[in-house]
Structures are given as structure tokens and as C-alpha cells.
ZAMARGU-4260 file (C-alpha; in steps of 0.2 Angstrom, whole numbers, plus 5000, padded with zeros to 4 digits):
<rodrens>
0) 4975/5006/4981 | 4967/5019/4992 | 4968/5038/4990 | 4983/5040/5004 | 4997/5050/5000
5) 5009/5040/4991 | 5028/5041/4990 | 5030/5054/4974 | 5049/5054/4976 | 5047/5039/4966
10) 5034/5046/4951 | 5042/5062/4948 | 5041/5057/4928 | 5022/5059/4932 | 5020/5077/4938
15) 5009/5090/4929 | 5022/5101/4921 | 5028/5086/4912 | 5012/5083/4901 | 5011/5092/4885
20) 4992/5097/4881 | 4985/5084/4869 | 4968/5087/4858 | 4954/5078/4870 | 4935/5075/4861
25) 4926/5085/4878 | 4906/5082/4875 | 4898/5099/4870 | 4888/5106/4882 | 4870/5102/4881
30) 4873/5084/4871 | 4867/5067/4881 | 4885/5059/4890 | 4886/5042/4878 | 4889/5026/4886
35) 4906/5016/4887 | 4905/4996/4888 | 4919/4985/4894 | 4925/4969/4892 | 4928/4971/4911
40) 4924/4981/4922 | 4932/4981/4941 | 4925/4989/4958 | 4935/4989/4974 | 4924/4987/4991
45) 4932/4990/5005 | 4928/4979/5023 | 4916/4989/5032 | 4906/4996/5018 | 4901/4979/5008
50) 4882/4989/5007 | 4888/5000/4992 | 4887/4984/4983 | 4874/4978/4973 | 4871/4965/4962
55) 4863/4979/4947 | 4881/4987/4948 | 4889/4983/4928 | 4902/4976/4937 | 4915/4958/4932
60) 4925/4959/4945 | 4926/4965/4963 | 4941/4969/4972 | 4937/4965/4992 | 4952/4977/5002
65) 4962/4974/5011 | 4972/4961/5020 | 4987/4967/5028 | 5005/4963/5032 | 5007/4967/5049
70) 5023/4972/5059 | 5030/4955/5061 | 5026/4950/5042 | 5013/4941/5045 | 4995/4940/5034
75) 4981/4949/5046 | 4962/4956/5044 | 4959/4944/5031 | 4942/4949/5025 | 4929/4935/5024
80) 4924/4931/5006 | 4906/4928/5014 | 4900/4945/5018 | 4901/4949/4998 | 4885/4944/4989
85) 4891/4945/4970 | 4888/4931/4958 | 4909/4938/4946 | 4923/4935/4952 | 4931/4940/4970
90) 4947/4943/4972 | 4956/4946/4988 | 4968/4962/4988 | 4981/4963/5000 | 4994/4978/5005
95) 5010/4980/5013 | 5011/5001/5020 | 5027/5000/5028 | 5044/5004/5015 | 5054/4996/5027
100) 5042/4979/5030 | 5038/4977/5013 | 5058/4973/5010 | 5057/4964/5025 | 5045/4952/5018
105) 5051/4952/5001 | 5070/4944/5002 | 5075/4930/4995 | 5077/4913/5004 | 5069/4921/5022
110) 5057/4911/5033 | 5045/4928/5033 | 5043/4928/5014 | 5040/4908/5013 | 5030/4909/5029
115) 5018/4926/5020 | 5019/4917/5002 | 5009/4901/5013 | 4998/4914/5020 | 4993/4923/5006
120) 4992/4904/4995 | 4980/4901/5011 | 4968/4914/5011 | 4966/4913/4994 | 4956/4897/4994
125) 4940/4905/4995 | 4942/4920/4983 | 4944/4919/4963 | 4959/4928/4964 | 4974/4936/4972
130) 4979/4956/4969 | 4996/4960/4976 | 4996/4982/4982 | 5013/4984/4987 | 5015/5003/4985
135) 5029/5007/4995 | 5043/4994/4988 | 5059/5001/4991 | 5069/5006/4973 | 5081/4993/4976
140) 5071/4981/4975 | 5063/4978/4959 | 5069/4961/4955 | 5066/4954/4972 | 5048/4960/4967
145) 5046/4951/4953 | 5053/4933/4960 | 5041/4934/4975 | 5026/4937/4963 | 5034/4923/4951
150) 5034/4911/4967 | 5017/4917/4972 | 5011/4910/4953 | 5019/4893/4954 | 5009/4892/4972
155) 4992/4897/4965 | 4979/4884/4955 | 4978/4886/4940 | 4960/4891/4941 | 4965/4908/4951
160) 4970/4924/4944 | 4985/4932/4952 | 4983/4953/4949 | 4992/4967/4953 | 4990/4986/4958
165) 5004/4997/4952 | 5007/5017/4952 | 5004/5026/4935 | 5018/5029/4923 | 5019/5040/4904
170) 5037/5034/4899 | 5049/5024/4904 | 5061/5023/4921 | 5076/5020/4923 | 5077/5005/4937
175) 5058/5004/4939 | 5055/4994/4954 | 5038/4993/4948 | 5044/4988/4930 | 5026/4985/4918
180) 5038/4973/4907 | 5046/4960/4920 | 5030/4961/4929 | 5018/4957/4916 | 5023/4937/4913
185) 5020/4934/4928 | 5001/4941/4933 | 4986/4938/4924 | 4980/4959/4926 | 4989/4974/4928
190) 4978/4989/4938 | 4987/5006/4933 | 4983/5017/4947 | 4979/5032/4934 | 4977/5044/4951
195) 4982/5054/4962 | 4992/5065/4948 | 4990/5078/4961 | 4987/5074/4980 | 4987/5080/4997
200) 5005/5086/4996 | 5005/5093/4980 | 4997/5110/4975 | 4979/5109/4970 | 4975/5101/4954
205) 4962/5086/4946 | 4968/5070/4954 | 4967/5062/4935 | 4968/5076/4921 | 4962/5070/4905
210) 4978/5073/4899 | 4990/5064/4911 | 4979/5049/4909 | 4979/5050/4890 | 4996/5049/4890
215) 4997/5037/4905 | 4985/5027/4896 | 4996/5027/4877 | 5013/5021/4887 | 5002/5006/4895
220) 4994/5000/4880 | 5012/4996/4873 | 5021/4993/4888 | 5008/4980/4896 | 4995/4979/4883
225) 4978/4977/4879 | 4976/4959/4887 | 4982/4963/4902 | 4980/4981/4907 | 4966/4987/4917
230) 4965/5007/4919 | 4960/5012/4935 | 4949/5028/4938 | 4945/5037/4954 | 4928/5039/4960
235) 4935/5053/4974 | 4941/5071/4972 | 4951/5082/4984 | 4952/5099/4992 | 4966/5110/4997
240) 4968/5126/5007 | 4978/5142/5007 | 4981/5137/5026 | 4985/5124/5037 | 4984/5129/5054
245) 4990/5112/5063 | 5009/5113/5066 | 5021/5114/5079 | 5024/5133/5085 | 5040/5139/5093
250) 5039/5155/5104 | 5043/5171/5094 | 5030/5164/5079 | 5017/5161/5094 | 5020/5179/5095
255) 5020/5184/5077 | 5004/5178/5079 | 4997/5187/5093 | 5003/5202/5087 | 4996/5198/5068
260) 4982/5195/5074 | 4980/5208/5088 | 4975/5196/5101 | 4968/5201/5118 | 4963/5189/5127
265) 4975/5175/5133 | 4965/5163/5147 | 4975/5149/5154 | 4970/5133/5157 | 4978/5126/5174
270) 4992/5136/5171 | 4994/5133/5152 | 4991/5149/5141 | 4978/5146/5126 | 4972/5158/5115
275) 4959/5158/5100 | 4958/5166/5086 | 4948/5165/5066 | 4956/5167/5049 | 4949/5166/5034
280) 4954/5152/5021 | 4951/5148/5003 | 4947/5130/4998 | 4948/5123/4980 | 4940/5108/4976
285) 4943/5095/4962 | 4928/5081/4961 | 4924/5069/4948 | 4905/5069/4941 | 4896/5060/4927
290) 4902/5073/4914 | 4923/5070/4919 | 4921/5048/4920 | 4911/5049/4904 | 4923/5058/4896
295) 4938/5048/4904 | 4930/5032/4898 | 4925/5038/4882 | 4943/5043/4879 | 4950/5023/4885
300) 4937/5015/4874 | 4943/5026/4858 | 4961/5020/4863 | 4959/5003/4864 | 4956/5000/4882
305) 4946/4985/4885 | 4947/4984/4906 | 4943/4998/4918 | 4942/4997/4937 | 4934/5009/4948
310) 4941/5014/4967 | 4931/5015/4975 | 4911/5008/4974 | 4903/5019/4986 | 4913/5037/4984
315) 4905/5037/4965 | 4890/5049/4960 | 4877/5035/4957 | 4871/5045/4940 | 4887/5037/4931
320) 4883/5018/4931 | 4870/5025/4919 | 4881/5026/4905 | 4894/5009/4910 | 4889/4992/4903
325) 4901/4976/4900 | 4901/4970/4884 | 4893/4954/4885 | 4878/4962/4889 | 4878/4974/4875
330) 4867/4967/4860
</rodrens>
């Protein structure tokens, strides 16, 4: 869920070039931003900054992050459902970082995947709901996927939701191991992760252009649908620049750059040669204000979307819960 660099070898159906321009109501400059209400409306708080909660937030649904898989597969850093005053529902998100422990803990018949599936069954009891964030499942393992999250629902009462976190997609892929369809009966909410079109990796760009998300939005609606489908929006932009001076140097670029840069003074430190220099970069900066979530939300409402969730509560500018509401509280 968080704003990490993920694995874009596996989203390449996603980039930027790929998206034909579509025609976008923007508000006209000048005009009040109009409000958007929701059926529901999701926050994620993360463990160590429970205070960017408040009960006046229009939220449903919080999603408390994270619990973690650790090296030896087992559930750790469980957060404690007491340190979260909110009168909705709670659910407990956990994540698996590793590509090679998540298929670890994912096969079929092992101890460690009956052993986490008690775990997670476990920590469950005192939340309203379990998410699942896997964002590194290796492509081969798809339907392995699927059978843990089908066990994972026969272990869970009735009375709690089983939810999940998956990576944006605008069209179909060919042996998707984060297929919407075979997922879907199996989960009670789908969380697209509508971010990070661009990323740290990537050149500069809006991490969630209008565009991208319309289109990432209209493939959802069929492949998931309206019931299900929560569409995620960041609260977080980034920055990129023309330089990155943090690298490893090998001997004649340490000197391409003393000559470059005409340097004179070369001190050593007991016996080390250092060296300093300055360069001037240029930084470009994409952010998300009032203007760009109105206008995001706007445009899910208009298409159908009845569930949004926000990551995360506490990176947002505080002017937008001005213009959210959940529906049951619109008259």
C-alpha cells in the first residue's frame, strides 16, 4: 500500500505512453471545487501516527498498517486495535515485502502457510476485518494466490470482511497473478492501488494522471465492479532530479570529476583522500492539492464509483475533507 517503489516489470501495460488522452471535465479556474459523497470512504493510518486520525474525518472504514511476514514467515508487529479511537470499522492490513517469502508462504500444503493462515485468523479477532497487501507475488503464482485467500475465507467469521490491496491495471494481462476476476469471489472489497503511474524510478510525472486513472477506473468497473471495487487515491506526490550524486565511483570517473570540476583541494582523512565539490540540480515536483483530488473524485462519482480510499490520513492537505462526505450523511 505504501508509496515504495514497486516492481514495474510487472505493470508495464500501465505506463504513460500507453494512455490515449481522454476529454476530462477540469473545474474552471475561479469556480468553488464541488463536493463528492461516497458510499465509503476508506483511510489508511499507519502504526506510529495514529494522531492524524480524528473522529470528524468523513471516513467508513480505516485501514490500520501494517503487520508483517517476517523472514521465517511468521505474523509480526501486529498493531493493537486499541490505540485506534474510531467508532467504523477497523481492519487489520498486512504485507509480505519480500518476492521470494511471499512464495514461501504461499504454497500449497506447507506448515508455514497453515501455520500464517492461524496467525493471521488470530490477529483478526479484535479488528472488523482482514486486508491482504502482497505486492511482490511472484508471476507464477497466481493461483496459488487465489487458494490462500479462498482458505483464508473459510477461516474467517462470517461477521468479518476479508479485503484486499491490488496494483492498478487499464486492460487485461495475460497470466495476471493479481487476476480482478479469480480474486473477486473470494473478498468482500477490491482496493485498486490507482498510484504510483510514475515513481521514483521512472522519469518525472504525476503519480495518478487524470487520464491513467480514468481509464484504470473504466476497466475496474467491468472487471470487478461497482460492489466490490474501492479506487484508491494518493494523498502524496513526488520529486525527481536531473542528478543523483550517490553511487559507486570507480577511479578514472573519480577523475572525470576532478577535472570537470576543476578541483583543487583534495585533504585526506587518515590517509583516505576526500574531496568536495557543489552542482547545481533541478528538481520537479508533482503534489496533490484540493484542486487535483476534487477533480479525481469528481470524475469516479460521474463514472459510477461508489468506494474510494485514501493512502495515506495524515500526508493529505487538510482543505480537501472540505468537499468529501459519505452518503448516509448527505440529506
Amino acid at each position: 500500500m505504501s508509496c515504495k517503489t514497486p516492481p514495474k516489470v510487472e505493470v508495464v501495460e500501465n505506463t504513460p505512453e500507453e494512455i490515449e488522452e481522454l476529454p476530462i471535465a477540469l473545474p474552471v479556474k475561479g469556480e468553488p471545487l464541488r463536493s463528492s459523497a461516497f458510499g465509503e470512504i476508506w483511510g489508511y493510518v499507519v502504526t506510529g501516527r495514529e494522531d492524524a486520525l480524528t473522529n470528524t474525518l468523513p471516513l467508513s472504514d480505516i485501514g490500520y498498517f501494517a503487520a508483517e511476514v517476517d523472514s521465517y514467515g511468521k505474523l509480526t508487529d501486529i498493531p493493537r486495535r486499541s490505540k485506534i479511537k474510531f467508532p467504523g470499522r477497523v481492519h487489520l492490513v498486512v504485507v509480505c515485502n519480500s518476492r521470494s517469502l511471499t512464495h514461501f508462504v504461499l504454497l500449497p500444503g506447507s506448515v508455514h502457510r497453515k501455520e500464517l493462515i492461524a496467525d493471521l485468523l488470530e490477529a483478526t479477532k479484535d479488528y472488523d476485518g482482514l486486508q491482504i497487501d502482497f505486492e511482490n507475488i511472484p508471476k507464477l503464482d497466481g493461483d496459488t494466490f487465489v487458494s490462500f485467500l479462498k482458505d483464508l475465507r473459510k477461516g474467517l467469521p462470517s461477521n468479518k470482511m476479508l479485503t484486499i490491496a491490488l496494483p492498478a491495471r487499464n486492460k487485461k494481462i495475460s497470466d495476471d497473478q493479481y487476476d480482478y476476476e479469480k480474486i473477486k469471489p473470494y473478498v468482500d472489497r477490491i482496493l485498486i492501488m490507482a498510484y504510483d503511474e510514475h515513481w521514483s524510478g521512472s522519469k518525472p510525472g504525476s503519480v495518478a494522471s487524470m487520464n491513467w486513472c480514468k481509464k484504470v477506473a473504466e476497466y475496474c468497473l467491468g472487471a470487478v465492479g461497482k460492489e466490490k471495487l474501492i479506487m484508491g487515491l494518493p494523498f502524496y506526490g513526488r520529486a525527481w532530479g536531473d542528478y543523483t550524486p550517490s553511487r559507486a565511483l570507480i577511479y578514472t570517473t573519480t577523475e572525470k570529476i576532478i577535472d570537470e570540476h576543476k578541483i583543487k583541494e583534495i585533504r585526506r582523512e587518515n590517509g583516505i583522500p576526500v574531496f568536495e565539490y557543489s552542482k547545481t540540480v533541478s528538481i520537479v515536483v508533482y503534489f496533490e492539492d484540493a484542486y487535483s483530488l476534487c477533480t479525481r473524485m469528481e470524475m469516479y462519482k460521474k463514472m459510477g464509483v461508489a468506494s474510494i480510499g485514501f493512502w495515506r490520513v495524515g500526508q493529505e492537505t487538510s482543505d480537501v475533507w472540505n468537499y468529501i462526505s459519505l452518503e448516509k450523511q448527505v440529506k
